[in-house]
C-alpha positions in Angstrom: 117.7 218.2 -47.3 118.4 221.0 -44.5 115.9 221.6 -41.8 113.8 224.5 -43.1 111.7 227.2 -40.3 109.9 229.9 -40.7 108.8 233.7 -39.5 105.2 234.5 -39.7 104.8 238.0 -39.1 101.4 239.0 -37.5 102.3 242.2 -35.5 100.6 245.0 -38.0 97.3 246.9 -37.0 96.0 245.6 -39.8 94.1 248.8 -39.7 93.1 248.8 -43.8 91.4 245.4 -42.9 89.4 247.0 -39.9 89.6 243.7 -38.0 92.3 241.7 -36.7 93.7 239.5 -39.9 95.1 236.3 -37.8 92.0 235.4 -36.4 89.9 236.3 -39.1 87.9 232.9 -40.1 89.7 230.6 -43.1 88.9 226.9 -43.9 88.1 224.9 -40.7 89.7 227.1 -38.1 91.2 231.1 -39.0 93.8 232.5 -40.5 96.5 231.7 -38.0 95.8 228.3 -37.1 95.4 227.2 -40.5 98.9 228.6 -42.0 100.3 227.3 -38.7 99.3 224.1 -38.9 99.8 223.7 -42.6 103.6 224.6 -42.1 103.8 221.8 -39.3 102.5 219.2 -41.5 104.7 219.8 -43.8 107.5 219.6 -41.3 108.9 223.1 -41.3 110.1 223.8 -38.4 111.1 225.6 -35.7 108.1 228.3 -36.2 108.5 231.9 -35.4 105.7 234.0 -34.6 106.1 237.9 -34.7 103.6 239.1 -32.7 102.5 243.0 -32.0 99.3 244.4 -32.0 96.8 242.1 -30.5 99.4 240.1 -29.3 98.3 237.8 -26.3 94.8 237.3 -28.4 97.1 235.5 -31.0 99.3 234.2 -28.8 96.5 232.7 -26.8 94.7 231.2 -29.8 97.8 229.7 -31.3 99.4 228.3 -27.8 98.7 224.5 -28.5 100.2 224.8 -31.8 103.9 224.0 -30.8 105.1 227.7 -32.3 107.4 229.9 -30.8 106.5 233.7 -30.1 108.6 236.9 -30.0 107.2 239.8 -29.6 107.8 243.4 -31.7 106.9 246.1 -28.7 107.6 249.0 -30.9 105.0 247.8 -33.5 103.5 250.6 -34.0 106.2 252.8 -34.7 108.6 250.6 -36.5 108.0 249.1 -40.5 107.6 245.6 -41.5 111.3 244.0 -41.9 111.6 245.5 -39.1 110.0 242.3 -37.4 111.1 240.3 -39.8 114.5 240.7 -38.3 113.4 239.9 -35.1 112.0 236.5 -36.6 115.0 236.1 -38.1 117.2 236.5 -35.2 115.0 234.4 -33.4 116.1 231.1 -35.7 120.2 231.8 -35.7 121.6 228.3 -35.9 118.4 226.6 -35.3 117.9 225.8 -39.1 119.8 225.4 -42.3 116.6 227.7 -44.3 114.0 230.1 -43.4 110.8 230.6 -45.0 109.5 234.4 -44.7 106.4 235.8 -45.4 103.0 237.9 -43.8 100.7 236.3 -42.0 97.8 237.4 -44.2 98.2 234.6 -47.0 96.5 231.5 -46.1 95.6 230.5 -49.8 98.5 229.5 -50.2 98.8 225.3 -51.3 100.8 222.5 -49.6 102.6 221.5 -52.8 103.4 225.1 -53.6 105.6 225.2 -50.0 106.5 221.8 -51.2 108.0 222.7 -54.3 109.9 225.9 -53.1 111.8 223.9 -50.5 112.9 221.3 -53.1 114.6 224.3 -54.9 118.4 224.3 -53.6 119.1 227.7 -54.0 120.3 230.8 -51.8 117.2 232.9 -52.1 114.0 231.3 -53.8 111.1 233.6 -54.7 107.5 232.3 -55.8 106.1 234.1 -58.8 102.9 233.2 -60.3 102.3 234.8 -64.4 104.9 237.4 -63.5 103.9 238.5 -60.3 105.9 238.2 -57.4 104.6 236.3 -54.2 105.4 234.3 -50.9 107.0 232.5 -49.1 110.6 234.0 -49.9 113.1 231.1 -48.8 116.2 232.3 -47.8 119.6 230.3 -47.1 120.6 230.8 -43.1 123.9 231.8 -43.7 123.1 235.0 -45.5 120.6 235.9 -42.1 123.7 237.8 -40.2 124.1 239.8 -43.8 120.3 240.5 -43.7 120.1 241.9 -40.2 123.1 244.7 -40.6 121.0 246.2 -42.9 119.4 249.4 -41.9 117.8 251.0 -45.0 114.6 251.8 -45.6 113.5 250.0 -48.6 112.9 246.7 -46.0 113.2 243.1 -46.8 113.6 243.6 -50.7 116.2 246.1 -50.1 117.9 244.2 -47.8 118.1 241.0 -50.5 119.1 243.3 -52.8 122.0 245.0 -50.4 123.3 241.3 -50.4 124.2 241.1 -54.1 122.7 237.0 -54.1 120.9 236.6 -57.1 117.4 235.3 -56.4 116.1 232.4 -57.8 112.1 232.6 -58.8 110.3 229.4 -59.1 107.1 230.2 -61.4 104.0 228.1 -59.6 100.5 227.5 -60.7 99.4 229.2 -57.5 97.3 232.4 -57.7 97.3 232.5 -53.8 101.4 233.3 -53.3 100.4 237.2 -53.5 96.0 236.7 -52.9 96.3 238.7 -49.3 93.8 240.0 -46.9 94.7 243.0 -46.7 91.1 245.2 -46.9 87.9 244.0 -46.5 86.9 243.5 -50.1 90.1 241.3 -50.7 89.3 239.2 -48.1 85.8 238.4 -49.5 87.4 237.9 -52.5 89.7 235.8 -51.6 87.0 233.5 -49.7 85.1 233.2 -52.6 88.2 232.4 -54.8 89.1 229.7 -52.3 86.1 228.0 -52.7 85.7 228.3 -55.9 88.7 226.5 -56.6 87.7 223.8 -54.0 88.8 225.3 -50.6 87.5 226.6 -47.5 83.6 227.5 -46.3 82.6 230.5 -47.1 79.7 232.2 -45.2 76.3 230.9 -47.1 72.8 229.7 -45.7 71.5 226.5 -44.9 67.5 226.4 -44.4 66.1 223.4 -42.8 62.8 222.7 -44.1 60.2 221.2 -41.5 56.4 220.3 -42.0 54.0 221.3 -38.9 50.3 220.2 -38.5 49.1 220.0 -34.8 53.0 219.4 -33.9 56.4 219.6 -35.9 56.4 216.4 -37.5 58.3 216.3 -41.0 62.1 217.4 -41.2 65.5 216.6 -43.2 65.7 213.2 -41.2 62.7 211.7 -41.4 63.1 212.7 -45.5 66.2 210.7 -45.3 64.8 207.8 -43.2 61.8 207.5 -45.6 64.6 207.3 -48.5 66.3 205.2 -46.7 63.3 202.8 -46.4 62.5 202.6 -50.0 66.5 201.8 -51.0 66.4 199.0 -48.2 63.1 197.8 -47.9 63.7 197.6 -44.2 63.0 200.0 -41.5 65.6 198.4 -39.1 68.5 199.0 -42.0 67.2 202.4 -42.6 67.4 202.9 -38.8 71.1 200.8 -38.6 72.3 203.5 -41.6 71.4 206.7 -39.5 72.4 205.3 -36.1 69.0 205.4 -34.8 67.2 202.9 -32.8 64.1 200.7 -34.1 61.9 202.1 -31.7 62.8 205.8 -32.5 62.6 205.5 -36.2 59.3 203.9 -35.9 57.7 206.4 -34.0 59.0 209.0 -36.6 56.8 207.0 -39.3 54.0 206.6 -37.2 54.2 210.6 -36.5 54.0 211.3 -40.2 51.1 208.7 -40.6 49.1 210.1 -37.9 49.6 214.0 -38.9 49.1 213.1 -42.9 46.1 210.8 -42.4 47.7 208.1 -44.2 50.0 205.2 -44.4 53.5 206.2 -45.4 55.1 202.9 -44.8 53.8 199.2 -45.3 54.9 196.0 -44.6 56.0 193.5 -47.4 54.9 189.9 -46.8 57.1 187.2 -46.0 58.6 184.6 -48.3 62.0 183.5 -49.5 63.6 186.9 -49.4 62.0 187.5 -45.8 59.5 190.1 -45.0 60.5 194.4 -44.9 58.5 197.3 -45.4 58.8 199.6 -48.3 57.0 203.0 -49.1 53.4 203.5 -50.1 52.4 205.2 -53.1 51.3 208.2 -51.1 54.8 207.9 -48.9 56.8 208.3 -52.1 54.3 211.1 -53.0 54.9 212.7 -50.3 58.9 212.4 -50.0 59.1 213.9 -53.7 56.9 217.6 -52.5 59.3 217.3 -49.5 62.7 217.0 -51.6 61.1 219.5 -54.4 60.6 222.3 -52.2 63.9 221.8 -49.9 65.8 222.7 -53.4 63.4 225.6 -54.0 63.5 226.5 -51.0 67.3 226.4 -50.9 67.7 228.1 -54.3 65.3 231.0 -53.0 67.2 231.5 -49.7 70.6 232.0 -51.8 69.2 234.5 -54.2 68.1 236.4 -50.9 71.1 235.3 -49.3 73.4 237.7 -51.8 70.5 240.8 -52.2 72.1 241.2 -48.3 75.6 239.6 -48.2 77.1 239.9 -51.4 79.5 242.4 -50.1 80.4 240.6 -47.0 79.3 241.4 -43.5 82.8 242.1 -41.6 81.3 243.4 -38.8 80.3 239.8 -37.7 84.4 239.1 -37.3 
């Protein structure tokens, strides 16, 4: 199979978007990195850049990630293709294929990449139910063709210029056109993500202590307790969170002396050996705990979208 690259172009203002689209958050990491790194474990490569507006922000966030940058000075006054052709010119004789495509489409799946570079064709397009998407593969030797052309109707004019036929490989990927290109589609597209699996959209997380005289209930001594019960030990409940004997103790004996009774007992020994499980009252108390985390939780959500269900971009 020939060696396949690819131009990311990230030199727009992204000015519909109001914030700079590379590093806006996606998945683990943002935008960038994650497309980055998805083409580099999939072994495309050389990777091209295109960088513009923002350009040593990017350039700075994505300099560990083995990519190589060429700048489009004239951003601002020049279209689209035209730094596309300078990621293109960029990878002359450095690769038998060239993937192209915006870097504003990080929904994109592994196998879809996958499948359009097992297509052996001179132009591959992705299209999902019709629609036409990305990444648009594109045989090396037609590049020289590509950059003599000076029209204005950018890269799809200058495929069509070339006469080649295209070749459209129909996916099961609704993310080869989902962009970010305003505000609301970027929200959109979170949610989508997630929905079908992927990334971490913004959402709280409450964390539910118990205070008397001093703070002395919270999610790990719910899970120690739990722990305890399952085990019947309080060293194995400890062993299982990574805390020390001593610690978790003093945790019980900090609920016992706040609640006024025993939360833990010891079991005597015989041929099993001795352990300690939870008093009636400890399991009593463990279920109000657990019940009113998830009320708690389901309450905090129902605020959560009264304030954010339109997003809150100005935190990016």
């Amino acid at each position: 199979m020939r060696k396949t690259g690819a131009v990311l172009v990230a030199a727009g203002l992204s000015s519909r978007m109001g914030a700079f689209k590379p590093m806006l958050p996606f998945g683990d990491s943002t935008i960038a990195l994650h497309m980055v790194s998805m083409l580099k474990k999939l072994e495309v490569d050389p990777v091209v850049v295109v960088t513009g507006h923002q350009a040593e922000a990017l350039e700075g966030h994505l300099f560990h990630a083995n990519v190589r940058f060429i700048r489009n000075e004239r951003y601002e006054n020049t279209q689209m293709f035209d730094s596309v052709k300078l990621g293109l010119k960029a990878l002359e004789g450095k690769c038998g294929r060239v993937m192209v495509m915006p870097m504003d489409l990080p929904a994109i799946l592994p196998e879809t990449f996958c499948q359009v570079m097992m297509v052996d064709a001179k132009i591959v397009r992705t299209v999902h139910q019709g629609k036409a998407g990305h990444p648009i593969l594109i045989q090396s030797e037609l590049v020289p063709r590509l950059l003599e052309y000076e029209g204005s109707q950018g890269l799809r004019g200058a495929i069509r210029e070339l006469g080649v036929p295209i070749t459209n490989l129909e996916v099961e990927d609704e993310g080869v056109y989902r962009d970010v290109d305003t505000p609301d589609a970027y929200q959109q597209l979170l949610q989508w993500d997630y929905e079908r699996g992927n990334g971490h959209p913004l959402r709280p997380l409450v964390r539910l202590c118990l205070q008397g005289s001093e703070m002395f209930f919270e999610p790990d001594t719910a899970r120690l307790m739990a722990l305890i019960d399952k085990k019947g030990s309080v060293q194995e409940a400890c062993t299982a969170m990574g805390l020390s004997y001593s610690k978790g103790s003093r945790m019980i004996r900090k609920v016992e002396r706040q609640m006024g009774f025993l939360v833990a007992e010891r079991r005597a020994g015989g041929i099993g050996g001795g352990g300690s499980v939870l008093t009636e009252e400890g399991r009593s108390l463990l279920r109000s705990y657990e019940g009113m985390q998830r009320e708690v939780q389901r309450c905090v959500e129902e605020i959560f979208w009264k304030y954010f269900e339109k997003g809150f971009h100005k935190m990016f």
